[in-house]
Phi, psi and omega in degrees: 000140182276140169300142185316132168091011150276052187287122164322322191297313178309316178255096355031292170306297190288316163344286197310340222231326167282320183321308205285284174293331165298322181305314183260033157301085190180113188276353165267339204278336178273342157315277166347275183331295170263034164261351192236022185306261215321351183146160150009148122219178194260138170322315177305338190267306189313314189305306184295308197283321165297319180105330203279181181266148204287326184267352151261347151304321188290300170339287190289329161279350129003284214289312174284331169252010156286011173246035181049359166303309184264146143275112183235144193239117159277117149239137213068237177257009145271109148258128198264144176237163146202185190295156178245315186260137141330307191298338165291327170301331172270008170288301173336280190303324145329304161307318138344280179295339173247029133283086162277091121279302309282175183320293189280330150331296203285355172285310211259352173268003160086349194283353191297334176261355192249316215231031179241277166355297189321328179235028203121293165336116159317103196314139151088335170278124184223158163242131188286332181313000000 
């Protein structure tokens, strides 16, 4: 018998639940995420707003949706992905809130193409989506 507050089902659920964070352990991979807060999009859409190259986008949503965050549907010759768990868009919104860095910070120290480069990223492409 487990000692109490040892439920297993409990720890399972947090297995389950680091996976879910290691996958968007990734600063290309928490983009995706919340690029895809508001609805649905195509790898072709991911692509223009990321910047990135198509096989290392497909590679991280690979990472994502096998740990179940993301979904993907084909239609025709598109495919569309979007969040599947929810809990990841409140990982977003966690994160959100504890970044005072903000946006016009990071503008005005100039680093925004040098830490765009870092993780990949084309400098100067950003999306609005």
């Amino acid at each position: 018998m487990a000692p109490e507050g040892c439920n297993l089902t409990d720890l399972a659920r947090l297995e389950e639940a680091a996976g879910v964070l290691k996958a968007v352990a990734h600063p290309v991979r928490l983009r995706i995420v919340e690029l895809l807060e508001p609805g649905e999009m195509t790898v072709t859409e991911l692509l223009t707003c990321l910047g990135t190259q198509q096989a290392y986008t497909s590679q991280q949503l690979n990472i994502l949706k096998a740990k179940g965050v993301v979904a993907a549907r084909r239609q025709g010759n598109q495919i569309y992905y979007s969040i599947a768990n929810p809990g990841a868009i409140k990982v977003i919104h966690c994160i959100r809130g504890q970044n005072h860095y903000t946006e016009e910070q990071r503008q005005s120290d100039g680093n925004d193409a040098e830490a765009d480069r870092s993780i990949g990223l084309d400098p100067g492409t950003r999306c609005s989506h």
